[in-house]
C-alpha positions as CSV (number, residue, x, y, z in Angstrom):
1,X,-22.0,-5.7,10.3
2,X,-22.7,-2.4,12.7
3,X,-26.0,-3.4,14.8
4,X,-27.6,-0.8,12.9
5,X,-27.6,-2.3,9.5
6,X,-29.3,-6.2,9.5
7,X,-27.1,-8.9,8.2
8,X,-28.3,-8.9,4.7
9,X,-28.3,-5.3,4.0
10,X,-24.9,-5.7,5.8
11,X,-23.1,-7.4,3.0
12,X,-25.0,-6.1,0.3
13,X,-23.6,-2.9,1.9
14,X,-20.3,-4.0,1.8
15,X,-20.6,-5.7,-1.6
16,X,-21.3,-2.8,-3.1
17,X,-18.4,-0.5,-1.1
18,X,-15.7,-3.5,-2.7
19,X,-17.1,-2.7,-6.1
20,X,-16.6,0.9,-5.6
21,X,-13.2,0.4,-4.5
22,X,-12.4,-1.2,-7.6
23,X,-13.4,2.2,-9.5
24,X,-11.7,4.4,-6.8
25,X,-8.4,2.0,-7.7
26,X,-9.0,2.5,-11.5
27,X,-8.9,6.0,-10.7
28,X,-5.4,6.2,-8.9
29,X,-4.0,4.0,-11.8
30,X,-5.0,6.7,-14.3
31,X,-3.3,9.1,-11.7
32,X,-0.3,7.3,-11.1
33,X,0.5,7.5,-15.0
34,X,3.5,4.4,-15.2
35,X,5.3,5.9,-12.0
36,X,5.1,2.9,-10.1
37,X,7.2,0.4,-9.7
38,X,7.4,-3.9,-10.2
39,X,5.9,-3.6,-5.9
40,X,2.9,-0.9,-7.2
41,X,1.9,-3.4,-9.6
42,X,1.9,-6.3,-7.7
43,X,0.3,-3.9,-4.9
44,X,-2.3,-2.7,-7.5
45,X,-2.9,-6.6,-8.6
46,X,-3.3,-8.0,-5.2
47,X,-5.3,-5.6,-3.8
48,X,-7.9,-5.4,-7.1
49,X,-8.2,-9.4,-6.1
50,X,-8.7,-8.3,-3.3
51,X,-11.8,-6.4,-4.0
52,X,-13.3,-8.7,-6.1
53,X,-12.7,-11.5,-3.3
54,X,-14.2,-9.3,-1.0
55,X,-17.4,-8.2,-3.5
56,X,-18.3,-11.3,-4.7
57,X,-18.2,-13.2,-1.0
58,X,-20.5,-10.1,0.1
59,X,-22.8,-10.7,-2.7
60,X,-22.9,-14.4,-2.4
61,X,-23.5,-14.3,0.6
62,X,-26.7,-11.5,0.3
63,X,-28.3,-12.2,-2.9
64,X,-28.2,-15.8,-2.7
65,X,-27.4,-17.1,1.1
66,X,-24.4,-18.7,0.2
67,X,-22.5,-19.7,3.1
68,X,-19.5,-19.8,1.9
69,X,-19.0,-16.0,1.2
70,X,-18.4,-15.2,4.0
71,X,-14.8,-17.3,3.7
72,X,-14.7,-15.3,0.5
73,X,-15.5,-12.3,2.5
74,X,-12.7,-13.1,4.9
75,X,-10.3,-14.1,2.2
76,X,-11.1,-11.0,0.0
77,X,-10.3,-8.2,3.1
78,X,-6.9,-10.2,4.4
79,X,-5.9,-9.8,0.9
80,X,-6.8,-6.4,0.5
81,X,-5.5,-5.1,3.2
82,X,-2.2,-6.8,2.0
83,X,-2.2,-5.5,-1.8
84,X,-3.4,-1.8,0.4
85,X,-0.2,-2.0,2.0
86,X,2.1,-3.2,-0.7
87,X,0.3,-0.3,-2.7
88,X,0.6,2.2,-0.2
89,X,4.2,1.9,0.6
90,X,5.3,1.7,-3.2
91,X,3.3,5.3,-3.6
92,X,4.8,6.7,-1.1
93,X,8.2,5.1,-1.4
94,X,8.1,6.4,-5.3
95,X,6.7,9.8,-4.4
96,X,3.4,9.0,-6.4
97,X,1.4,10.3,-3.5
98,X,2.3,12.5,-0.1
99,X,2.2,10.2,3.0
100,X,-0.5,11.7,4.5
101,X,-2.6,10.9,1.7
102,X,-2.2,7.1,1.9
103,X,-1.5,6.4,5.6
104,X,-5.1,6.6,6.8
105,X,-6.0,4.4,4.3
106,X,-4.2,1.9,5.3
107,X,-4.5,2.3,9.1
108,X,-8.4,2.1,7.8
109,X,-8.2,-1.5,6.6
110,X,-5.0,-2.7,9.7
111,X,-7.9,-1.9,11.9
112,X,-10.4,-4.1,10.3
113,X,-7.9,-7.2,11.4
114,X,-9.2,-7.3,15.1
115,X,-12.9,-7.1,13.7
116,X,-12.6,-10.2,11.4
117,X,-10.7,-12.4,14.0
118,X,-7.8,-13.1,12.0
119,X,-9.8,-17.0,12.5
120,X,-11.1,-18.2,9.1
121,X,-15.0,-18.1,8.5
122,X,-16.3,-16.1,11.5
123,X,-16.5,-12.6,12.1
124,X,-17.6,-10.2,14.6
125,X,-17.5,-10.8,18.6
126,X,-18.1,-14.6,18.1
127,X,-15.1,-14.9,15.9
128,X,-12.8,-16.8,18.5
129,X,-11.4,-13.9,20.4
130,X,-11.6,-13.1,23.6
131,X,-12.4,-9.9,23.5
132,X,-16.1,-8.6,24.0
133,X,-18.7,-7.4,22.3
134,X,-18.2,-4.2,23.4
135,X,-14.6,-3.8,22.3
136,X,-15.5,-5.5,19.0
137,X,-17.6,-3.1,18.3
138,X,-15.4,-0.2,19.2
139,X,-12.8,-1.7,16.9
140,X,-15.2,-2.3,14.2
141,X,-16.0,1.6,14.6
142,X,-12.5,2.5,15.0
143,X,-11.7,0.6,12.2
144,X,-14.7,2.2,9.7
145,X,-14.0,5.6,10.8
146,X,-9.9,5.2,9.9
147,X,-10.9,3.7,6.6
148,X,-13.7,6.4,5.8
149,X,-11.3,9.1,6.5
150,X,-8.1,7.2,4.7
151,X,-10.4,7.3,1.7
152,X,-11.7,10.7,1.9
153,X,-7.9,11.8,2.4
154,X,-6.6,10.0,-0.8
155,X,-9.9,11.2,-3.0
156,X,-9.0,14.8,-1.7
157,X,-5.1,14.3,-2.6
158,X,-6.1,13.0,-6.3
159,X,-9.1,15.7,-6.9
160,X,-7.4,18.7,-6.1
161,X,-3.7,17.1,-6.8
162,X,-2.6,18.8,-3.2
163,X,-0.8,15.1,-1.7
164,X,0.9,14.7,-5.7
165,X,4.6,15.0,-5.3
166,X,6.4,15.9,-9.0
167,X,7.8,13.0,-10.6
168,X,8.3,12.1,-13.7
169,X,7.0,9.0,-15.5
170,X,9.4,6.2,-15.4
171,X,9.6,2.9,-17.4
172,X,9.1,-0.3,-15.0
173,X,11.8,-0.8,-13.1
């Protein structure tokens, strides 16, 4: 995590933010109302495993000093960001949600890849890149501030229902 928050706190931090993104994706299932399509569910699927992946490597790894989560944590943000993206482009694609109301979000969690390393169980400046700490950081700041605003923009779009395009509900297709 950021300097500013020690490494516990960090993922308990972060724990936390993976549970609340499960309710935030409740939220835009309730919205999206059976528009999507056979790539929004598997979008919506992977990136709830996602979540939990993410959540419970967090919390492993803060409540109980587990080791090992922070694979899980690893594991749980690669494939969130994937189900993010399936999910995004599916919304879009389907007219669910305005572009500008899912593109941050994304961007948010494409920047995270630097941060993590791509490289298995380490994360941060240490995590077998050659870039330093400085730039890691940057990109971890980068990264939090895209995925702040990316949720911000798709909380404004389904609160005020400003980014929802008009289409009907459709049966899977």
């Amino acid at each position: 995590m950021l300097p500013v928050v020690d490494q516990m706190r960090g993922h308990w931090l972060l724990g936390i933010a993976g549970l609340l993104t499960l309710i935030g994706l409740t939220g835009l299932w309730v919205y999206d109302a059976g528009r999507t399509s056979i790539q929004g569910v598997i979008g919506y699927a992977v990136t709830v495993l996602g979540g939990v992946v993410f959540s419970i490597g967090n919390i492993a790894e803060a409540g109980f000093g587990i080791e090992f989560g922070t694979v899980l944590f690893g594991a749980g943000l690669l494939i969130l960001i994937a189900g993010v993206v399936i999910l995004g482009t599916a919304l879009v694609r389907l007219k669910v949600l305005r572009a500008w109301s899912v593109w941050p979000l994304m961007l948010g969690l494409v920047a995270f890849l630097p941060v993590v390393g791509l490289g298995g169980a380490t994360f941060g400046p240490d995590a077998g890149t050659t870039a330093s700490p400085a730039l890691w950081l940057v990109l971890a700041w980068l990264g939090a501030i895209l995925l702040g605003a990316g949720w911000l923009t798709l909380g404004y779009a389904l609160w005020t229902g400003v980014g929802r395009q008009v289409r009907p509900a459709q049966p899977l297709s």
